[in-house]
N, C-alpha and C positions, 0 to 999 in steps of 0.2 A: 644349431644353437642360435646361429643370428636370427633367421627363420620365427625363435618362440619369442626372439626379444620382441620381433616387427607383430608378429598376433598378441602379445600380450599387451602391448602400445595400442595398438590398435582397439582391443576390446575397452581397460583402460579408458579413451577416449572415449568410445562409445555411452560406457557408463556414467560419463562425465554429463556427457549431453545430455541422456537421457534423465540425469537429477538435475540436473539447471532446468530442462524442460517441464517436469513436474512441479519445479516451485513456482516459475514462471505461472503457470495454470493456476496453483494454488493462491497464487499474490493475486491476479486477476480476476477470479471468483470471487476472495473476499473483497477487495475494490470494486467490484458489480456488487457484491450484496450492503457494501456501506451504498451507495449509490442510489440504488433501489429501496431502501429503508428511507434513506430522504426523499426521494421522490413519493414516496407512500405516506412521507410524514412522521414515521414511526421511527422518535428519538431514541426513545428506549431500544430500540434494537442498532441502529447506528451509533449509540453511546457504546454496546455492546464490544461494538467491532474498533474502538478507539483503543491504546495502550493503556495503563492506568493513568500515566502523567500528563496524556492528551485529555484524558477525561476529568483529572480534576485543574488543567487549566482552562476548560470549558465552564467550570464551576467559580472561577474565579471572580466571574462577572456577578454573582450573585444568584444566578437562577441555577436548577440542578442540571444537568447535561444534557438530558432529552429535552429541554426546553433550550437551553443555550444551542445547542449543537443544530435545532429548527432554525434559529432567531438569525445562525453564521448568515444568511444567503448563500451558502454554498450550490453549487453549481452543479446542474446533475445531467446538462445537455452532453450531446457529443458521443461521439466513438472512440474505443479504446485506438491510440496511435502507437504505443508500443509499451513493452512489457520489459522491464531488468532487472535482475535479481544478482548482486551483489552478496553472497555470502548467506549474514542476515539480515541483510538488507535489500527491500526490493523499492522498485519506482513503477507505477500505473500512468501513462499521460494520455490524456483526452485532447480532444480538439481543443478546451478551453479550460483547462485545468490541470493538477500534477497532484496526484495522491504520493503518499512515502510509507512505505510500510517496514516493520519489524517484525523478524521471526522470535516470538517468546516461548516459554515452557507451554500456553496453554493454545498456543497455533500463530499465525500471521496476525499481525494487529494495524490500521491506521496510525500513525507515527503524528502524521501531520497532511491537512487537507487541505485544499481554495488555496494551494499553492502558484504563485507564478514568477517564472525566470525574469531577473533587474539585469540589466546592461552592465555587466561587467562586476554582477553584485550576485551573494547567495539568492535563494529562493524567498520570495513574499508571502509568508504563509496567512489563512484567517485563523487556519486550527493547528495549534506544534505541540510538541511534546515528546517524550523520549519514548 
C-alpha cells in the first residue's frame, strides 16, 4: 500500500514536470516568433502575437499596431536567459530584455514587452497590456 502511494507520487510528479516543460517550450517559441517578426520588420505578424489589450495600447499612440509596435525600438538582440511559467503566466528573459506572456483561449500571447527590472520597483515596460 505505501509502495503505490511512493509510485503514484512519483509519476504524479513526473507529469508535472513534463507540463511545466511543454509550456515552458511553448512560451519560448512564441517569444522567438514575436522576436523574429521584429527583427523582419513584420508588424503585422508581431501585433499577432500581442494579447488584445497589448495591442490596442499599441494603438493608443495613434498609429495601428504593426506600425506602433516597429516604431517601440524594441530590442530583438541576445539570448534567451531563462524560461518561467507560472500557471498562466509565463516570463522569456534575454540578455537585454524581459518579455511577459499569457496563456489565452487562443494559445500564449505577448502580455507585455522592452520590459526591464527598477531597483526595488515592478518592471519598466515599452509595451503592457493584459
Amino acid at each position: 500500500m505505501f509502495g503505490l502511494r511512493i509510485v503514484a507520487t512519483c509519476m504524479a510528479l513526473v507529469a508535472l514536470a513534463a507540463c511545466s516543460s511543454s509550456h515552458e517550450d511553448d512560451v519560448e517559441r512564441v517569444a522567438e516568433q514575436f522576436h523574429a517578426a521584429l527583427e523582419a520588420e513584420d508588424g503585422e505578424a508581431a501585433c499577432d502575437l500581442l494579447s488584445e489589450d497589448a495591442q490596442q495600447e499599441m494603438q493608443q499612440s495613434g498609429d495601428d499596431c504593426a506600425t506602433a509596435i516597429l516604431d517601440a525600438g524594441l530590442s530583438t538582440e541576445g539570448r534567451v536567459k531563462r524560461v518561467h511559467v507560472y500557471d498562466t503566466s509565463g516570463q522569456v528573459r534575454y540578455d537585454d530584455d524581459t518579455l511577459f506572456l499569457g496563456d489565452f483561449p487562443e494559445g500564449w500571447r505577448v502580455t507585455a514587452a522592452g520590459c526591464e527590472k527598477q531597483a526595488g520597483k515592478p518592471y519598466e515596460c515599452q509595451v503592457k497590456g493584459g
